[in-house]
C-alpha positions in Angstrom: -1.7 -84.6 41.6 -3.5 -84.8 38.2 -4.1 -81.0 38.1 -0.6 -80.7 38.3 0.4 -82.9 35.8 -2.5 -81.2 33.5 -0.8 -78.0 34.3 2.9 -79.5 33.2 1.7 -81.3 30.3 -0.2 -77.8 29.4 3.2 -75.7 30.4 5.0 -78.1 28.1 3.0 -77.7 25.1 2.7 -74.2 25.2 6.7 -74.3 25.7 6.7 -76.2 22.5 4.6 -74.1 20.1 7.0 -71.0 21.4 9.8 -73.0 20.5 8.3 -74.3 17.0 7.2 -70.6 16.0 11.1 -68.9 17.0 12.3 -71.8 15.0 10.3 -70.5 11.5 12.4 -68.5 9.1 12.8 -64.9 9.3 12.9 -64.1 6.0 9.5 -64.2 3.5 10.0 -66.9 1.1 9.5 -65.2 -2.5 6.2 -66.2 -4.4 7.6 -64.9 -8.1 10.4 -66.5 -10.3 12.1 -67.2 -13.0 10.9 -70.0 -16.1 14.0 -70.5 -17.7 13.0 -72.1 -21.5 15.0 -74.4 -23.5 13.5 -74.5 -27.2 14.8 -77.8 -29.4 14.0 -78.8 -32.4 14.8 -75.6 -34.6 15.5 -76.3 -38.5 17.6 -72.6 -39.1 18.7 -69.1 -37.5 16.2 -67.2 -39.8 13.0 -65.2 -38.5 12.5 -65.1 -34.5 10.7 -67.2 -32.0 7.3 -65.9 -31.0 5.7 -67.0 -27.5 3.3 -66.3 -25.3 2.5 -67.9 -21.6 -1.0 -68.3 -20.3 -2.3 -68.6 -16.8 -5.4 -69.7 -17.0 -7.3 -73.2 -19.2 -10.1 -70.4 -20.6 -6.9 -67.7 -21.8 -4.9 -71.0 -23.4 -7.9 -72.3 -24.7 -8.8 -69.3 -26.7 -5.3 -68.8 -27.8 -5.5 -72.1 -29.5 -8.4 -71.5 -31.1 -7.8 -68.0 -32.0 -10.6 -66.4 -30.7 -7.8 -63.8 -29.7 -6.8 -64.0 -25.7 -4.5 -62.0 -23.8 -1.0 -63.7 -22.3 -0.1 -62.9 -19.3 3.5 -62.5 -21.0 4.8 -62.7 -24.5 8.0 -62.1 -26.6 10.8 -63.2 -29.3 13.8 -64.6 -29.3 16.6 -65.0 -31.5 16.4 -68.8 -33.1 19.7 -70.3 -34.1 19.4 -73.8 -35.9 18.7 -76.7 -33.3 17.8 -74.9 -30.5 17.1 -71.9 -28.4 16.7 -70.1 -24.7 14.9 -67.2 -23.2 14.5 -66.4 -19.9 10.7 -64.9 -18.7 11.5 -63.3 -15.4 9.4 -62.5 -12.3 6.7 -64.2 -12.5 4.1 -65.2 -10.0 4.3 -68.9 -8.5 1.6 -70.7 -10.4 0.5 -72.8 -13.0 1.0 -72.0 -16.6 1.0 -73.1 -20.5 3.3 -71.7 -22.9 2.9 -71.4 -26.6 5.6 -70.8 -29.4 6.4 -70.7 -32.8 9.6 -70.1 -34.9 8.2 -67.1 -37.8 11.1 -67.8 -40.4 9.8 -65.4 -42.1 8.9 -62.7 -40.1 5.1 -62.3 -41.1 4.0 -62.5 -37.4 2.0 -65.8 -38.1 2.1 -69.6 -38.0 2.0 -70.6 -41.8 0.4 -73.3 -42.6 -0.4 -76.1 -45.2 -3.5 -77.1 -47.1 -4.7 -79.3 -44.3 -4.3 -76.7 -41.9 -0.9 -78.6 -40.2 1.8 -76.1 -40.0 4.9 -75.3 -41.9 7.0 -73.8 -39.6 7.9 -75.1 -36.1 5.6 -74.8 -33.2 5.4 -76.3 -29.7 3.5 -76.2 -26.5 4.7 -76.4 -23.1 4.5 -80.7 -22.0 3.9 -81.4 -25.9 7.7 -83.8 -27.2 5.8 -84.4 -30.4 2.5 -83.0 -32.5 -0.6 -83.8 -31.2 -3.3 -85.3 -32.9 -5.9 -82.7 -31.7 -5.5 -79.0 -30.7 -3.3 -78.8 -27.0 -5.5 -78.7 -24.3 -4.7 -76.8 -21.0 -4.7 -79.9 -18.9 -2.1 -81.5 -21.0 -0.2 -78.4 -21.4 0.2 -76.8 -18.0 3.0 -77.0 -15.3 3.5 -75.6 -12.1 5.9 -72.5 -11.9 7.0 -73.0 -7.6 11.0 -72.2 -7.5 12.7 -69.2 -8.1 14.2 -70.8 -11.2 12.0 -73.4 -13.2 13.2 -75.4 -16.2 11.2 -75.9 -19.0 11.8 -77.7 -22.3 9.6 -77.1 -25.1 10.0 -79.8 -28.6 9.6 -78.6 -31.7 7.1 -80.2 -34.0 5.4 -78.9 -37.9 
């Protein structure tokens, strides 16, 4: 009697994992999206918006301290005063830190004032307001899992 129950009990689960693997989707479920970005904050329409996305703390890390890294994307887009929106497309599912800055005049870098603070608009993916150090990856990063993720970056000088 107990080897037959064994066996039924053993029949059932088996029965069960069948079931529970037929019930999985067919279709792969995408590992790349879309980061749709929301830039606030601009002061005019003039110049472009430069930005770059990193991948990695080391890649961010040495963007921010200009010891020139490589993005795994970059790119402009047209500013208009108050705000603006780009879409980076295709990207791998991941974690990442973007980096922008609005050139209002078109010289390809972040002016800046005697103190080193700068004049034109800049912002960093999870900053709302300037920091009081350089952004650090930790503070910076978000996770990039949906085929279409949000992200609002504040302007600060």
């Amino acid at each position: 009697m107990k080897q037959l129950l064994r066996g039924s009990a053993l029949l059932l689960l088996v029965g069960l994992s069948c079931g529970a693997a037929q019930a999985r989707p067919a279709s792969p479920i995408s590992t790349k999206g879309d980061i749709v970005v929301s830039v606030q904050g601009l002061r005019s329409s003039e110049g472009t918006v430069r930005w770059a996305l990193y991948r990695s703390a080391d890649s961010f890390s040495n963007a921010v301290n200009s010891r020139g890294a490589a993005p795994v994307r970059q790119g402009t887009c047209p500013p208009e005063a108050g705000g603006s929106s780009f879409v980076i497309k295709g990207l791998p599912h991941g974690d990442y830190a973007l980096l922008m800055f609005h050139d209002e005049d078109m010289d390809n870098e972040v002016d800046k004032r005697t103190l080193g603070l700068p004049k034109e608009r800049v912002g960093v993916s999870n900053y709302s307001s300037r920091p009081t150090r350089k952004p650090v990856w930790r503070k910076a990063r978000f996770s990039h899992n949906q085929s279409r993720t949000p992200l609002t970056i504040n302007t600060f000088r």
